[in-house]
C-alpha positions as a LaTeX table, in Angstrom:
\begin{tabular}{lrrr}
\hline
Residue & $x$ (\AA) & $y$ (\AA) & $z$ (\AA) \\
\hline
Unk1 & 0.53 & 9.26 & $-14.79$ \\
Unk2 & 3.84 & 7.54 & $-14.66$ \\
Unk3 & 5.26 & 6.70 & $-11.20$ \\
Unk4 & 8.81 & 8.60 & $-12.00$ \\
Unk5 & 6.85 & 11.48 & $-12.87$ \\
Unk6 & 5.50 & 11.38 & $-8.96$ \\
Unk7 & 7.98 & 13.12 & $-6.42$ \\
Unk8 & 7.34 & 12.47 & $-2.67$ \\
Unk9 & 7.79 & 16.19 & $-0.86$ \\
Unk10 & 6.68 & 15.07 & 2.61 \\
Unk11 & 6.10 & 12.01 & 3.87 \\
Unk12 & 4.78 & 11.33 & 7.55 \\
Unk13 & 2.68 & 8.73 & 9.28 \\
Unk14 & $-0.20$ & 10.63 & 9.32 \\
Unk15 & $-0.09$ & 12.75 & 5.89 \\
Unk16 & 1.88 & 12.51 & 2.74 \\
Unk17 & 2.62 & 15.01 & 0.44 \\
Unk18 & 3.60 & 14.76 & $-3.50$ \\
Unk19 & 4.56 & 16.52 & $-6.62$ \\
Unk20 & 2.26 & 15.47 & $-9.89$ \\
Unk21 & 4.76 & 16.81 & $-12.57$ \\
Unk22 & 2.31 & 16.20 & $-15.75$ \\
Unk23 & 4.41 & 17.84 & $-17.56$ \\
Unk24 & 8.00 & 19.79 & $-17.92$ \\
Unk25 & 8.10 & 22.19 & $-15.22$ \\
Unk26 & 4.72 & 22.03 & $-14.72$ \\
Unk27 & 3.63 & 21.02 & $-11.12$ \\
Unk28 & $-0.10$ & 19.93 & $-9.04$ \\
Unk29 & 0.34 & 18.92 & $-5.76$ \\
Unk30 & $-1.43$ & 15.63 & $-3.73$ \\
Unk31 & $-2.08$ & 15.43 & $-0.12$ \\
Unk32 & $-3.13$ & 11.78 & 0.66 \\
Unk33 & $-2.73$ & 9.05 & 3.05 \\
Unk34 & $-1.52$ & 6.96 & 0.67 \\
Unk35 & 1.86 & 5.55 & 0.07 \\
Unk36 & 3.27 & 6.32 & $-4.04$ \\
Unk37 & 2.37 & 3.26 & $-5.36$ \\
Unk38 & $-0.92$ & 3.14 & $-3.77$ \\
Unk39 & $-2.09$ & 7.22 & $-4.85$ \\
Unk40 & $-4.81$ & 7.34 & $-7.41$ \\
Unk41 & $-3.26$ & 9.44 & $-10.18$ \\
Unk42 & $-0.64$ & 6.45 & $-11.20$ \\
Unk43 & $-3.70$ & 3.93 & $-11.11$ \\
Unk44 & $-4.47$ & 1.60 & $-14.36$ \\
Unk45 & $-8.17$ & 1.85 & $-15.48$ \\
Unk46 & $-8.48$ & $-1.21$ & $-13.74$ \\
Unk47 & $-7.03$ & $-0.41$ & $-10.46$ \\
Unk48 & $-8.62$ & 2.89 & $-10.05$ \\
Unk49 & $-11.66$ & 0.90 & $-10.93$ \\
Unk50 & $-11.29$ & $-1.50$ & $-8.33$ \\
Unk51 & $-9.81$ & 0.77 & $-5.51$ \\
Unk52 & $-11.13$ & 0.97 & $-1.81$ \\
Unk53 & $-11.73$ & 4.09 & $-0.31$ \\
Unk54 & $-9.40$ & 5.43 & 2.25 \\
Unk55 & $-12.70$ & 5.46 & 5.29 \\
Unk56 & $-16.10$ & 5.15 & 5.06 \\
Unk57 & $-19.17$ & 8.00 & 6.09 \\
Unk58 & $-22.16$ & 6.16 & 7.62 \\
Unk59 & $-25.74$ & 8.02 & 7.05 \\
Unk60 & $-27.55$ & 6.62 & 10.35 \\
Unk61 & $-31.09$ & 6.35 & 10.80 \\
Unk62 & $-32.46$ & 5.27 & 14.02 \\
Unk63 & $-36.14$ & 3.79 & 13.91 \\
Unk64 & $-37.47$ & 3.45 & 17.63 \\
Unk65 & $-40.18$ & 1.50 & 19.21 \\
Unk66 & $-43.42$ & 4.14 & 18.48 \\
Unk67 & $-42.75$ & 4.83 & 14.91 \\
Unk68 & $-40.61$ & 7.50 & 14.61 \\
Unk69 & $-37.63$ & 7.54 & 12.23 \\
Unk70 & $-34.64$ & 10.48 & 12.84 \\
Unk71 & $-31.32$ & 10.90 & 10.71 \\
Unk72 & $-28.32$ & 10.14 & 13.93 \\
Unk73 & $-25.57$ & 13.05 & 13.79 \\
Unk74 & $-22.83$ & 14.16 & 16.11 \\
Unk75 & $-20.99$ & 16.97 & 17.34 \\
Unk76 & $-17.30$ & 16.05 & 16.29 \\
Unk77 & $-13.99$ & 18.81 & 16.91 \\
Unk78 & $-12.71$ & 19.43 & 13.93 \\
Unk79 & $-8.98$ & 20.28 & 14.76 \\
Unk80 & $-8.68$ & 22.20 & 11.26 \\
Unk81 & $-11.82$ & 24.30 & 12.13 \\
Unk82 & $-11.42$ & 24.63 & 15.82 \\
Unk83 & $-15.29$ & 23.90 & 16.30 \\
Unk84 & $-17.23$ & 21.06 & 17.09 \\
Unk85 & $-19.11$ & 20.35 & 13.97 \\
Unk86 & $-22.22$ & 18.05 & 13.47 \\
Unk87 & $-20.77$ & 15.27 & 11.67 \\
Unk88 & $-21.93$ & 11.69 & 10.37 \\
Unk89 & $-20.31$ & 8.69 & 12.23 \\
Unk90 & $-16.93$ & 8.68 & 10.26 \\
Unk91 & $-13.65$ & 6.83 & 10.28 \\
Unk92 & $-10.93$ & 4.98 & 8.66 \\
Unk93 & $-10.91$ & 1.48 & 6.22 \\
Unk94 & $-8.18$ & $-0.28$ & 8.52 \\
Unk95 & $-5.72$ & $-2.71$ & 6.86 \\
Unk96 & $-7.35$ & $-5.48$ & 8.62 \\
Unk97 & $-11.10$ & $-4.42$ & 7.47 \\
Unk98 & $-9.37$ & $-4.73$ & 3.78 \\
Unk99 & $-7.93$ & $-8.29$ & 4.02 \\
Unk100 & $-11.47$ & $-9.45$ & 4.86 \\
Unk101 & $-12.20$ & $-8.87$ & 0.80 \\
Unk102 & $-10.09$ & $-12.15$ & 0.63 \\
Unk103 & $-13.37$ & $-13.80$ & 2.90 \\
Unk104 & $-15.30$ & $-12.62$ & 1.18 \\
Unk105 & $-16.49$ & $-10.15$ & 3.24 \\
Unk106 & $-17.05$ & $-6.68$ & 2.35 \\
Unk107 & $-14.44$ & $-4.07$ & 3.72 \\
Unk108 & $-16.39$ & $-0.95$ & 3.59 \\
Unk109 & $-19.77$ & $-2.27$ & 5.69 \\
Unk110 & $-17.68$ & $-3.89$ & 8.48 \\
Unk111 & $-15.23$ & $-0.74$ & 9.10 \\
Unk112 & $-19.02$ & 0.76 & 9.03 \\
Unk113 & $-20.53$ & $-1.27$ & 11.76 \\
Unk114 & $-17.22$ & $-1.15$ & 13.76 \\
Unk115 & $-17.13$ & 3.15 & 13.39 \\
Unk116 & $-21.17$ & 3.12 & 14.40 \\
Unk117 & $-20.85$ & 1.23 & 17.49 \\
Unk118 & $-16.98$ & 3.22 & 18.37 \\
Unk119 & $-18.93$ & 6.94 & 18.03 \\
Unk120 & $-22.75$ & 5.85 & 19.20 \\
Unk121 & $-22.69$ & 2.63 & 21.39 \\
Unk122 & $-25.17$ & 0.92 & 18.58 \\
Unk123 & $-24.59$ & $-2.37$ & 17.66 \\
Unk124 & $-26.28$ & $-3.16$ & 13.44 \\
Unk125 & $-27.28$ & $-6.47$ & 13.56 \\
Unk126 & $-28.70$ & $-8.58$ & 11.50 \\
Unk127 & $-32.45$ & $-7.56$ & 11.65 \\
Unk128 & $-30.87$ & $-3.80$ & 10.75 \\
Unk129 & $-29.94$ & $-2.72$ & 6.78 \\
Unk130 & $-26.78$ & $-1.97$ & 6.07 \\
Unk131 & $-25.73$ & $-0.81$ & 2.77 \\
Unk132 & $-23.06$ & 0.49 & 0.72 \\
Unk133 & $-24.60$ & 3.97 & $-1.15$ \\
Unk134 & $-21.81$ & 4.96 & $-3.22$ \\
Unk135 & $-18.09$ & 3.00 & $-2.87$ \\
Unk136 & $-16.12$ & 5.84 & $-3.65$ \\
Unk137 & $-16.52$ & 9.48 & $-3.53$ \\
Unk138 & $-13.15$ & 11.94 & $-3.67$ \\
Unk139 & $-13.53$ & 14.89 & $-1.13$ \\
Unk140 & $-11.41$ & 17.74 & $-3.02$ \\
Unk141 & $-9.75$ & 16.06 & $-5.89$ \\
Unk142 & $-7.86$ & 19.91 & $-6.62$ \\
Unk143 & $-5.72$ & 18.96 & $-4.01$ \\
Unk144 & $-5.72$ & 15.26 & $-2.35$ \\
Unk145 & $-6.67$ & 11.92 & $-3.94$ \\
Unk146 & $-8.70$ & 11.26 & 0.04 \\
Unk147 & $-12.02$ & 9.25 & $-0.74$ \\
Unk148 & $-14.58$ & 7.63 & 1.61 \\
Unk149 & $-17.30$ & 5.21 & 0.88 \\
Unk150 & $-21.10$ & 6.07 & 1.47 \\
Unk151 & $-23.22$ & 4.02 & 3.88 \\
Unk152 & $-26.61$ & 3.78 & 4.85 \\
Unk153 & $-27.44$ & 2.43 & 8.53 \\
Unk154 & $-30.92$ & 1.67 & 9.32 \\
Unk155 & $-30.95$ & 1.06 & 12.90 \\
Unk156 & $-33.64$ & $-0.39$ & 15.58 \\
Unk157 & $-33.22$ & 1.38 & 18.66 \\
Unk158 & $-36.07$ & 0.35 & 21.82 \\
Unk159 & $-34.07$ & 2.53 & 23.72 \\
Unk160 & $-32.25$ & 5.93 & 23.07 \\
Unk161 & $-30.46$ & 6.21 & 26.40 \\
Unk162 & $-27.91$ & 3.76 & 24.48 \\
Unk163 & $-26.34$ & 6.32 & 22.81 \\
Unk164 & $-23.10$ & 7.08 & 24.00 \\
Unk165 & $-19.92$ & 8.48 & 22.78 \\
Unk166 & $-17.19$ & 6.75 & 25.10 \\
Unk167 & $-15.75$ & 4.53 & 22.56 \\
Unk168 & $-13.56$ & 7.31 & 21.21 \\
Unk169 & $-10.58$ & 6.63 & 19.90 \\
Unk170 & $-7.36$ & 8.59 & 19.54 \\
Unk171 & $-7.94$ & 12.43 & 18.86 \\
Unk172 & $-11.56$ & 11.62 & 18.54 \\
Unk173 & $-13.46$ & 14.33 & 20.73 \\
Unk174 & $-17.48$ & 14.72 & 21.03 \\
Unk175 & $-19.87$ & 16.37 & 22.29 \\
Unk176 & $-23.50$ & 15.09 & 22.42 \\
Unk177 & $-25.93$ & 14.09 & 19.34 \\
Unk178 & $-28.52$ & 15.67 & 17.56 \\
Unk179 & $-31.53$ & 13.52 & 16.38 \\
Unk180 & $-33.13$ & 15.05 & 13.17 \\
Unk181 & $-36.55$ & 14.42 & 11.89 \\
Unk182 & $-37.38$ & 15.54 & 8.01 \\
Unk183 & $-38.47$ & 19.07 & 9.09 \\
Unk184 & $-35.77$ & 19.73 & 11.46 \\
Unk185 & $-32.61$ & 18.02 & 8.76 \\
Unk186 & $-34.51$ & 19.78 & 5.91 \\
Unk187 & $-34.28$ & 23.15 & 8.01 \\
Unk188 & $-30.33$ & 22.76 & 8.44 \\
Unk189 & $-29.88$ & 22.07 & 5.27 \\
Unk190 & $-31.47$ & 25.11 & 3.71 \\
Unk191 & $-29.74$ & 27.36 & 6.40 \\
Unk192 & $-26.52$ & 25.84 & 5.41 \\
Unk193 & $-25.67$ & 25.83 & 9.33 \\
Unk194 & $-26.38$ & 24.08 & 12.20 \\
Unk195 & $-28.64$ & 25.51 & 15.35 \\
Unk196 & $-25.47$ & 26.60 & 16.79 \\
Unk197 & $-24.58$ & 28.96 & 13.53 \\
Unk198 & $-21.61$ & 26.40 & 12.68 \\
Unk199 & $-21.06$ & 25.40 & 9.39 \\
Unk200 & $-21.28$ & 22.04 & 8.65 \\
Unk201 & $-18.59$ & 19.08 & 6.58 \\
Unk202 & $-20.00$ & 18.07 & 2.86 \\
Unk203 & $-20.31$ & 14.60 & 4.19 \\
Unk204 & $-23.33$ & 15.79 & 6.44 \\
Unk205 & $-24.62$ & 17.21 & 3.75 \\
Unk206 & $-24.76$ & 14.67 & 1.63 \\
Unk207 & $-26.43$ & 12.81 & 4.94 \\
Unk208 & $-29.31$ & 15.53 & 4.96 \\
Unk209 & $-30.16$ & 15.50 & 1.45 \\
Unk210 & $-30.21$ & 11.67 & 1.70 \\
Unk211 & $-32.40$ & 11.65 & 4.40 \\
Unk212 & $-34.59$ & 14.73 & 3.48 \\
Unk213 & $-35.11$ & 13.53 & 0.08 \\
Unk214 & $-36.49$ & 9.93 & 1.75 \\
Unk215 & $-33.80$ & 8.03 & $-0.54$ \\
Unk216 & $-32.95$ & 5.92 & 2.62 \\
Unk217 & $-37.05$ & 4.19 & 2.84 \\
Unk218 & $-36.89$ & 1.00 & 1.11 \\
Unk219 & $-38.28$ & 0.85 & $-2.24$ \\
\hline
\end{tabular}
């Protein structure tokens, strides 16, 4: 799409609002966090291609000391849903995690490790996998360009009492974890809510059918 074709409606620090005319008089409407030159619709091939997501979802599994293995959620408030939802550790691809591409260091897995440690206390070292499942993945592309990456944590914990959730940041509000085996994450995801009845975000969906379907074992 061509950038004069792309008329900002709103613009705040927070959210930004455009009009996509793709053709005369003909209108489709982006909600995104990005600035105009930076939205995906007015990307080359090449750039849209090469583009970082806008945060990164982190599918945890925690392996303790006598063998068991459990897939790590939360219980986040959603301000837009008014509930606390169970939710994956979650958060934002800072400007400074994307300069370290110029280090060669990958953006996506260390705004991962810093968003694990912020929302659970654990620390991924090096004797833990970290991977990037998917780079990109739009959330509703009928109405914002938004897009987080997909990674896999598998974590060594000896201890569980390290979990904690006092490295909230911001508007960032918990409530306590929930540590799934197979039966109990392939339970919620049939019932399509949690224990508490509350629906759940896609991203921990896609985080239950990851774990559930044992793509996260090493091959």
């Amino acid at each position: 799409m061509d950038k004069d074709r792309v008329i900002p409606l709103f613009d705040s620090k927070f959210i930004k609002v455009y009009d996509l005319q793709y053709e005369e008089g003909r209108h489709y409407y982006d909600a995104t966090r990005r600035e105009k030159d930076r939205i995906a619709a007015v990307q080359s091939e090449e750039g849209f291609r090469a583009m970082l997501p806008d945060g990164v979802s982190c599918i945890v599994v925690v392996r303790t000391t006598d063998g068991r293995s459990c897939l790590l959620l939360s219980r986040e408030y959603r301000y837009p849903t008014g509930h606390y939802l169970l939710s994956v550790p979650a958060g934002l691809i800072d400007p400074e995690d994307a300069a370290l591409a110029g280090e060669r260091r990958n953006p996506i897995l260390e705004a991962a490790k810093r968003e694990i440690h912020e929302e659970t206390n654990l620390v991924v070292t090096e004797n833990d996998r970290l991977e990037v499942i998917n780079p990109l993945v739009f959330s509703t592309p009928g109405m914002t360009d938004e897009s987080n990456a997909l990674v896999l944590a598998v974590v060594h914990v000896d201890d569980l009492s390290v979990l904690d959730q006092k490295g909230a940041v911001g508007s960032e509000k918990f409530d306590g974890f929930e540590l799934l085996d197979e039966a109990k994450a392939g339970e919620i995801l049939r019932k399509g809510t949690d224990d508490k009845g509350c629906y759940y975000p896609v991203y921990t969906f896609a985080a239950l059918v990851y774990f559930v379907a044992g793509l996260w074992r090493e091959r």
